[in-house]
C-alpha positions as CSV (number, residue, x, y, z in Angstrom):
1,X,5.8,12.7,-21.0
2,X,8.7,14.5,-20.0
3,X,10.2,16.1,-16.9
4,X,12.0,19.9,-16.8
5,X,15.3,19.7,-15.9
6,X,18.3,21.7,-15.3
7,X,21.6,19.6,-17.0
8,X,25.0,21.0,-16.3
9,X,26.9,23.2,-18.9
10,X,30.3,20.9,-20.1
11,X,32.3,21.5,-22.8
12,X,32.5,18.2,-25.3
13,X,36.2,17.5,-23.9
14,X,34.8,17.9,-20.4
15,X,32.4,15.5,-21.0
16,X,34.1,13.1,-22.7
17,X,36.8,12.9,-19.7
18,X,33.8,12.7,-17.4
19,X,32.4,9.9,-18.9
20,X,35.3,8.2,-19.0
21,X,35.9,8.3,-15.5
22,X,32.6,7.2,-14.9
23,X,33.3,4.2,-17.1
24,X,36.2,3.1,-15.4
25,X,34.5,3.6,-11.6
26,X,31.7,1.8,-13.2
27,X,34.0,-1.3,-14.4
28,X,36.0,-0.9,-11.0
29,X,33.0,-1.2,-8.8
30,X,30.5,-2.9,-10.6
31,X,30.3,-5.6,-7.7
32,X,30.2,-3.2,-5.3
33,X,26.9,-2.8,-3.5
34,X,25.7,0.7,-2.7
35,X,24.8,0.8,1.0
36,X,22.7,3.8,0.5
37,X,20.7,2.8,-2.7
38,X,17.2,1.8,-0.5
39,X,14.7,3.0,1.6
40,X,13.6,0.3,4.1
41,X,10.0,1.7,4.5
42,X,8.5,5.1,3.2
43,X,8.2,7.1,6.7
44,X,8.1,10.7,5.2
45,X,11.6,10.2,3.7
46,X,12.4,13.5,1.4
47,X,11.2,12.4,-1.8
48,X,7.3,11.6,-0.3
49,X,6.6,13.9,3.1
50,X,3.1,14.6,0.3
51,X,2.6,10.9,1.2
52,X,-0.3,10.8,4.5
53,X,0.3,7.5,6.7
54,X,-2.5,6.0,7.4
55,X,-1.0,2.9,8.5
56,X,2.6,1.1,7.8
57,X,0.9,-0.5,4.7
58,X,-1.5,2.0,3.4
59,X,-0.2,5.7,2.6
60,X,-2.8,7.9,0.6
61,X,-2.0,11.4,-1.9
62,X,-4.2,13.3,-4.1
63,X,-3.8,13.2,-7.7
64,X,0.0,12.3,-8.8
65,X,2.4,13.9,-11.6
66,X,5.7,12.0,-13.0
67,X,7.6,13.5,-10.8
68,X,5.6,11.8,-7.3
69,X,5.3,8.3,-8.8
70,X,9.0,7.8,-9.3
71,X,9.5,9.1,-5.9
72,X,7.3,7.2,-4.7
73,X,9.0,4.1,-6.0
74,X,12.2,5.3,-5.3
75,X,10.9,5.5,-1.7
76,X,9.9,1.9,-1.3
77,X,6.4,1.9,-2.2
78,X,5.4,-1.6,-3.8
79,X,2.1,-0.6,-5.2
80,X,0.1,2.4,-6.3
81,X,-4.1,2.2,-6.2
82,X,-5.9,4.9,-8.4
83,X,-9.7,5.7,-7.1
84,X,-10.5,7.1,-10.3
85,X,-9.7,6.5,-13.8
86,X,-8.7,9.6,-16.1
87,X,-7.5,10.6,-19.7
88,X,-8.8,14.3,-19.2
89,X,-5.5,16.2,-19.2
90,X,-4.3,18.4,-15.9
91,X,-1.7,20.2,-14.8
92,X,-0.2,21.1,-11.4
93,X,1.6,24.5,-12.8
94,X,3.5,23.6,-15.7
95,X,3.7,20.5,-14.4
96,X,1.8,17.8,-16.7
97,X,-0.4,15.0,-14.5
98,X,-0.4,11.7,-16.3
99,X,-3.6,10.2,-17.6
100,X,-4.3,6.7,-15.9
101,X,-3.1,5.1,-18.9
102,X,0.2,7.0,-18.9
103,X,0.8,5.7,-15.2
104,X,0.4,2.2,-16.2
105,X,2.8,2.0,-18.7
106,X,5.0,4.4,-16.5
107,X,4.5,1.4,-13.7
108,X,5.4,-1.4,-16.5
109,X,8.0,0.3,-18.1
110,X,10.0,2.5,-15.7
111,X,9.1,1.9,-12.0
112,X,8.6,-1.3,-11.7
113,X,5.7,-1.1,-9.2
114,X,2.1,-2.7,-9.4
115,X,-1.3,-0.9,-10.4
116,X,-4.3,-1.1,-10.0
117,X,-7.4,1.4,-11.3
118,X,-10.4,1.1,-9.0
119,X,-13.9,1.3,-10.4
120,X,-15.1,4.5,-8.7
121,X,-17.2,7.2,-10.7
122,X,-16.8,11.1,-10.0
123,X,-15.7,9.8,-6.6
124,X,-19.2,8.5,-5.7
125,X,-18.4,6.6,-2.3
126,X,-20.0,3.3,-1.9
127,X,-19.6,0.2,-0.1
128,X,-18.8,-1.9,-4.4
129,X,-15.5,0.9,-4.0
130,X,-15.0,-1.3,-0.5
131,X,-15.1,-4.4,-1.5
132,X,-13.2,-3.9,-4.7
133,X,-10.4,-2.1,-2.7
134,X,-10.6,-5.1,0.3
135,X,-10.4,-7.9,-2.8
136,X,-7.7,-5.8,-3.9
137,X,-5.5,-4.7,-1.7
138,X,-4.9,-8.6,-0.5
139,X,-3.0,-9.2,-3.4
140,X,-1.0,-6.4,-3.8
141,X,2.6,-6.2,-1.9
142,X,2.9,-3.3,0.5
143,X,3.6,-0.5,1.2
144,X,0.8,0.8,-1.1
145,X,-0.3,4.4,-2.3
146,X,-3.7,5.1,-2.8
147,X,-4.4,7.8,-4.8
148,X,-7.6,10.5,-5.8
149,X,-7.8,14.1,-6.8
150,X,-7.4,15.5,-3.1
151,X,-7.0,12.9,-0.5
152,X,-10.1,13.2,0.8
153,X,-11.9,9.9,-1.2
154,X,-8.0,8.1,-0.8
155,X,-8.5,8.7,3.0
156,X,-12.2,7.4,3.2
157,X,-12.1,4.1,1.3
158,X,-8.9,3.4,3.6
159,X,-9.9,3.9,6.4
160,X,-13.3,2.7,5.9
161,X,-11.6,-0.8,5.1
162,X,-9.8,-0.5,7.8
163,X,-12.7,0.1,10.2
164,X,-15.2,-2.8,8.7
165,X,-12.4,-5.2,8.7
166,X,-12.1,-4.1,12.9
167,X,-8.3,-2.6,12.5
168,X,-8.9,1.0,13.6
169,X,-10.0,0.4,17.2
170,X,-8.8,-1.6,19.4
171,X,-10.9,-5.4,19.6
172,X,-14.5,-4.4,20.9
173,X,-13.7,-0.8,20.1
174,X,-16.3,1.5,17.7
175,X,-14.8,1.6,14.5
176,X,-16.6,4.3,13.7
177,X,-15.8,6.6,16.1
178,X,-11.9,6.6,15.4
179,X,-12.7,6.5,11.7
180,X,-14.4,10.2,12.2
181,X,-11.1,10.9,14.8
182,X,-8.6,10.1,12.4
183,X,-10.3,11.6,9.4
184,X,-11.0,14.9,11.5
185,X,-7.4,14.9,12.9
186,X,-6.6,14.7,8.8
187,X,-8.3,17.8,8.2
188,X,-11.5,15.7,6.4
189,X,-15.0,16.2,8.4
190,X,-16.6,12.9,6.9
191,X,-19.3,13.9,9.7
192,X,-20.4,17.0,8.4
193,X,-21.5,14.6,5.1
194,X,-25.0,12.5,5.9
195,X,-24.3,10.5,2.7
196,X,-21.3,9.6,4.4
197,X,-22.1,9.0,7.8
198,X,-24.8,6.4,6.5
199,X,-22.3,4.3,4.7
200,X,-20.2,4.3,7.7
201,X,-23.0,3.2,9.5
202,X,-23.8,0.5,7.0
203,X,-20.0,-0.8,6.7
204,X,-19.4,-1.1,10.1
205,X,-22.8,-2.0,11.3
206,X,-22.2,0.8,14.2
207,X,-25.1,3.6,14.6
208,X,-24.5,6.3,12.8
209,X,-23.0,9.5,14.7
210,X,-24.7,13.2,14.9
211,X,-24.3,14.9,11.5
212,X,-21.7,17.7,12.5
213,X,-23.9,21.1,11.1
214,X,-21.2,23.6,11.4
215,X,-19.8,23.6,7.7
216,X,-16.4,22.7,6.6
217,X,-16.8,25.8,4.6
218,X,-13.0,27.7,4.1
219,X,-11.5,24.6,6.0
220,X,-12.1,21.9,2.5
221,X,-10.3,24.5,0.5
222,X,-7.0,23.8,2.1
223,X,-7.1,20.2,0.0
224,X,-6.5,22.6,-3.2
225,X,-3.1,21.9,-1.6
226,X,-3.4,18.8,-0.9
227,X,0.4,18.1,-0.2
228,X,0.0,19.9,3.7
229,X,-0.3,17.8,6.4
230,X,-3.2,19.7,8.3
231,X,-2.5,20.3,12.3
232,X,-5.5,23.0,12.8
233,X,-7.3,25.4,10.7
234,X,-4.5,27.9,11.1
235,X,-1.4,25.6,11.1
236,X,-0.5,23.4,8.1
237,X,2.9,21.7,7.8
238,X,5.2,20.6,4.6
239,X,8.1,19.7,3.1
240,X,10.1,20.8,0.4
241,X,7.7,22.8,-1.8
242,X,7.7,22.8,-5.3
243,X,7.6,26.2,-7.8
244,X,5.0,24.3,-9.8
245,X,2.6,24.0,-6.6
246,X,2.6,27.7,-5.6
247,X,-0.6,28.4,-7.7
248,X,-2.1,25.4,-5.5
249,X,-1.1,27.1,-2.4
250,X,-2.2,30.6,-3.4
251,X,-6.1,28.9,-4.3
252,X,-6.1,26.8,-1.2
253,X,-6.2,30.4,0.3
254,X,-2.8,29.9,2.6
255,X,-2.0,33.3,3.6
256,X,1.6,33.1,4.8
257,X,4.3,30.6,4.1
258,X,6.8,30.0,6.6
259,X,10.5,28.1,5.3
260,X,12.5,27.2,8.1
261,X,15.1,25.2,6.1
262,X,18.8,26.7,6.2
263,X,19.3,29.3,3.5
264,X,22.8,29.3,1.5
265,X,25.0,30.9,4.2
266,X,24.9,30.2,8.0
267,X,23.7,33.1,10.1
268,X,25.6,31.7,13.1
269,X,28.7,30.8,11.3
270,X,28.7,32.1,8.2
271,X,29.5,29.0,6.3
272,X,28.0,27.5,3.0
273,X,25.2,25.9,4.5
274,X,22.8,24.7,1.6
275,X,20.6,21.4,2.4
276,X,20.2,19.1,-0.3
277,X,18.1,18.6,-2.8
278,X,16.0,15.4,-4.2
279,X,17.0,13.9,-7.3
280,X,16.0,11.3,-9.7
281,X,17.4,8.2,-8.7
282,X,20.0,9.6,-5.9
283,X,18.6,8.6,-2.6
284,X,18.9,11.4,0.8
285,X,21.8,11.8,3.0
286,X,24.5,11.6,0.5
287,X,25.3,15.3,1.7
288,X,25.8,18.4,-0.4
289,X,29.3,18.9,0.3
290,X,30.8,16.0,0.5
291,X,33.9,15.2,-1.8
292,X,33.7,18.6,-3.0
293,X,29.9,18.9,-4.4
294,X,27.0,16.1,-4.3
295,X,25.9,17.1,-7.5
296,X,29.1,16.4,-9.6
297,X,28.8,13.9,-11.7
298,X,31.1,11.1,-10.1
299,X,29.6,11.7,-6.9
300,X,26.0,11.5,-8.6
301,X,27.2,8.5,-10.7
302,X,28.6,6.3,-7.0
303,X,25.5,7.5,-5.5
304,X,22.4,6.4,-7.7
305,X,19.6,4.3,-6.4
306,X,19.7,2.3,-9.5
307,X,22.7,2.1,-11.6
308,X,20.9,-0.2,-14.6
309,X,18.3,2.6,-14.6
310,X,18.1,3.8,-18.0
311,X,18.5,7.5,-18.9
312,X,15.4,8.0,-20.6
313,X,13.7,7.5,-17.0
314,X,14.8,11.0,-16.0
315,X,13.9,12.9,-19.2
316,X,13.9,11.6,-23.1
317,X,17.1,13.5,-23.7
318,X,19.3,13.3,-20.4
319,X,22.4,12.2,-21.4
320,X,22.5,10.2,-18.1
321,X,20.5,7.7,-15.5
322,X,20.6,10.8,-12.9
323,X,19.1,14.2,-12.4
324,X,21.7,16.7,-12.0
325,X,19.8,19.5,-10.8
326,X,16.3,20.0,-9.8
327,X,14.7,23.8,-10.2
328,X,11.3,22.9,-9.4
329,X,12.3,22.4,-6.2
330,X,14.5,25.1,-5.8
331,X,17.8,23.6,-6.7
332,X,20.9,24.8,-8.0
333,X,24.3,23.8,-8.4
334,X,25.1,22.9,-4.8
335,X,21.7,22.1,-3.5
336,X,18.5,24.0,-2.0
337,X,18.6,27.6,-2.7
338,X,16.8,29.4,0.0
339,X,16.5,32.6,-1.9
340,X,15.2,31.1,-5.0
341,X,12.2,30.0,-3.6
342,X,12.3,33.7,-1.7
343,X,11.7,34.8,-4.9
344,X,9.3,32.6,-6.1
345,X,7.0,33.9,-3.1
346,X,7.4,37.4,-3.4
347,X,6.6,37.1,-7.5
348,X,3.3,34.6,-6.6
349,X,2.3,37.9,-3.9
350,X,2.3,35.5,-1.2
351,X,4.2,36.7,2.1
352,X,6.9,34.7,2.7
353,X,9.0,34.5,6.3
354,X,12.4,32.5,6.5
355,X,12.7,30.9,9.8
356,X,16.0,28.4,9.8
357,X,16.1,25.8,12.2
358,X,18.5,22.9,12.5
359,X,17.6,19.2,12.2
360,X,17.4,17.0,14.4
361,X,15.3,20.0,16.2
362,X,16.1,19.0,20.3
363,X,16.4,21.8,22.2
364,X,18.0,24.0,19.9
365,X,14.5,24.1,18.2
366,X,12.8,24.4,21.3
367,X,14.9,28.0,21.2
368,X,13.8,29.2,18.3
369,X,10.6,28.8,19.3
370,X,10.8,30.9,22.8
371,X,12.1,33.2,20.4
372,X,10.4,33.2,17.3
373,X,6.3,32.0,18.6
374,X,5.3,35.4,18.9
375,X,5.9,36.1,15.7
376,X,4.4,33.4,14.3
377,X,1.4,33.9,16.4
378,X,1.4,37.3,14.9
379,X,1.9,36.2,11.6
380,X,-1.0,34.1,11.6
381,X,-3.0,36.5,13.6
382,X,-2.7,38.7,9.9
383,X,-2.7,36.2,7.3
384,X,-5.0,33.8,8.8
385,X,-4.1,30.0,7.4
386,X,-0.1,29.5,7.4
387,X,1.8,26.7,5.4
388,X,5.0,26.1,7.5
389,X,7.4,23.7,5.6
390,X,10.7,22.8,5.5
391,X,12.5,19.5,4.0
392,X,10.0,16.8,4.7
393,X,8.1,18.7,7.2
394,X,10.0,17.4,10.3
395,X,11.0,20.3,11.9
396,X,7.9,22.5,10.9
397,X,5.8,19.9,12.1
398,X,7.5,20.0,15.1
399,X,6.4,24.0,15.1
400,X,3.6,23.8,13.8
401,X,2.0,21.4,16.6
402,X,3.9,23.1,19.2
403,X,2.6,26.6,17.8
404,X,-0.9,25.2,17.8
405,X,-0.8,23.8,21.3
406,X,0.6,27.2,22.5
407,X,-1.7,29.3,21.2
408,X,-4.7,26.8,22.0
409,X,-3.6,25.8,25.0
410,X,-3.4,21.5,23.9
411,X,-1.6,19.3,26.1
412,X,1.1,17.1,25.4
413,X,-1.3,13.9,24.5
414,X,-3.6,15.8,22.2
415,X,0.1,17.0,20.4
416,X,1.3,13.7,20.4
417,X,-1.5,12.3,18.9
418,X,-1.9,14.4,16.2
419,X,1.7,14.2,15.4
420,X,1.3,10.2,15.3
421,X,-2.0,10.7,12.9
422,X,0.5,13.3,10.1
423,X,3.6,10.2,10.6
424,X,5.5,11.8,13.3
425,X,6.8,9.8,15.9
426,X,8.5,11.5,18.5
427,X,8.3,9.4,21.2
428,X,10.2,6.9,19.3
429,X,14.1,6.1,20.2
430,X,16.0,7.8,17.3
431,X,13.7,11.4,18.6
432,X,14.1,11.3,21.8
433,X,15.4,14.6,22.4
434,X,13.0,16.0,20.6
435,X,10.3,14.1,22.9
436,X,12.0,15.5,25.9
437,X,12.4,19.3,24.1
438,X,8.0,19.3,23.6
439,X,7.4,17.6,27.4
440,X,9.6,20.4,28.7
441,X,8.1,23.3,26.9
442,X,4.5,22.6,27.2
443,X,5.1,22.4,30.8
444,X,6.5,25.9,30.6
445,X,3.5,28.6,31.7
446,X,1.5,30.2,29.5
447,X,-0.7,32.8,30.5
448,X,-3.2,32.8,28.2
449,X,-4.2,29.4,29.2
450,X,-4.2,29.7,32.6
451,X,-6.5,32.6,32.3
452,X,-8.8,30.1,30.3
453,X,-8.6,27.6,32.7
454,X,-9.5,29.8,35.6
């Protein structure tokens, strides 16, 4: 198995000074403990926005490459659950998806993280996949990631053993009835299923709900991506895409992308203004120019998650324990390259709009969007389905739900709801502005739901 990546060009002497200096910070500050080396819990940190929260404990994702199980590691998941066990080969791309077997030596060897291969066949849902999950997941130290091909069987037997061991509603609430909410909020109608309905039914000992007849139809082909965070059938959010997913976001059928990440120069200031990137074993927030560039060496080497990590865990022949450079997500020397992944679009033939916003969004967001939402509206208006992303999906999830409530004329609980269900928390203390920013703006008029209303 191996992993593409970009090294930096040195000359032998250059090197050789480099790694000298590394040995002697190394020596130097051996017992020096790196403050920014862990991520307390995975709450859409950079390296997993893909991840979908289901609860603190249980995160699922469809079907994972090398690349996603050391993030998620890195990120501070404990354990990682397969729903189906593979050696047929797949790609994402050019990017190679590990065969279960692959994954468990990958979780012995390199990531340190417990596994465990449920016995579920072609994804046929029954309540032996419960029980073996609920025997389990008792064992196994949280956070966990449960994986499938596309979310969607991840997501059920989750939630499912959430709702027959009575932790979905509150005590003496149906089970049932917020299993269906959450999964439909998710973008999965296990309603529109009858097989599925009936093990519901059977699990949670609740009568079985009306069989939704309208089709899923176009809406399951979104999971082609399954990365997006759905928010309605027009607006999906993201983070940080990847040039090996863009043929999974052309097939999902996404007509439009939306970036609203800052490009390499400021269009207020005209500064350097690249964000970073994510890197093997260098943990978010170390800044891109700070003490000159993140992505010199030093600064990598003072920076990594785990210094004892060896350097075959980024690639067979990287001559160090940390990724220098990351192209597949757009990376260059500094950090994110806006008009990399530009181009990337415009090769693909998908239309592609930059829209930068700042983070934390607040009120400067809430401008853009007084600004920009008839544009948007327009763009999906054309194109249909649109995959608005930016880092970790933050601030376009902060869009995307506002766009959807403008246009559809929700309210502020039906906004804050689904932002809770995709791992958003506004409300809480550190987004408080941003809380504030939404109240404020849905309050605002808009005509075309008055006009509905009347």
């Amino acid at each position: 198995m191996t992993i593409n990546h970009a090294s930096a060009k040195m000359s032998t002497a250059a090197m050789g000074y480099l790694l000298c200096r590394a040995v002697l910070i190394l020596v130097c500050c051996a017992n020096t403990p790196i403050t920014l080396a862990q991520f307390a819990t995975p709450y859409n940190p950079p390296k997993v926005w893909w991840t979908k929260r289901i609860t603190p404990d249980f995160f699922t994702a469809g079907r994972l490459s090398e690349r996603q199980i050391k993030y998620a590691a890195e990120a501070g998941f404990k354990s990682i659950v397969s729903v189906f066990d593979t050696n047929a080969p797949a790609w994402i791309g050019h990017e190679y998806l590990p065969s279960t077997s692959e994954i468990q030596q990958m979780a012995n060897d390199l990531v340190k993280v417990r596994f465990h291969v449920l016995d579920v066949v072609d994804d046929k849902l029954d309540l032996k996949s419960i029980d073996e999950f609920a025997n389990v997941e008792e064992g196994l130290p949280k956070p966990v990631l449960v994986f499938c091909n596309d979310t969607y069987t991840s997501t059920f037997i989750v939630l499912l053993h959430l709702a027959r061991s009575k932790k979905l509603a509150p005590k003496d609430g149906e089970q049932s009835k917020e299993f269906y909410r959450i999964g439909n909020a998710m973008g999965h109608q296990f309603d529109s299923d009858a097989s599925v309905v009936h093990l519901v039914s059977t699990a949670t000992g609740e009568s079985p709900v009306s069989i939704v007849t309208k089709s899923p139809g176009e809406l399951a082909k979104w999971r082609e991506y399954w990365p997006a965070k759905f928010v309605s059938p027009t607006f999906f959010d993201a983070g940080q895409v990847w040039r090996s997913h863009i043929p999974m976001i052309k097939s999902a059928g996404f007509g439009a992308v939306i970036n609203m990440r800052q490009g390499k120069t400021s269009i207020i200031s005209g500064q350097p203004s690249q964000e970073e990137v994510t890197l093997l074993n260098i943990p978010a927030g170390t800044q891109p120019y700070f003490k000159g560039n993140r992505q010199f060496i030093l600064r990598l080497l003072e920076t990594r998650i785990d210094p004892n990590k060896s350097k075959g865990y980024i690639s067979p022949n990287s001559p160090w324990n940390v990724e220098l450079q990351n192209e597949n997500e757009f990376g260059d020397e500094v950090g994110y390259n806006e008009e990399l992944e530009r181009q990337a679009f415009r090769e693909a033939g998908i239309p592609y709009y930059h829209i930068p916003a700042p983070y934390p969004c607040g009120t400067d967001c809430i401008r853009i969007f007084h600004t920009q939402r008839d544009k948007i509206a327009e763009i999906a208006k054309q194109y249909g389905r649109v995959l608005m992303h930016c880092k970790i999906g933050y601030r376009t999830g902060f869009f995307s739900l506002l766009m959807e409530a403008y246009v559809s004329c929700r309210d502020y609980d039906w906004l804050m709801g689904q932002a809770h269900i995709m791992g958003y928390d506004f409300d809480s203390d550190y987004t408080r502005s941003d809380d504030v920013a939404l109240q404020q703006s849905l309050q605002l008029p808009r005509p075309q739901c008055e006009q509905v209303s009347d």
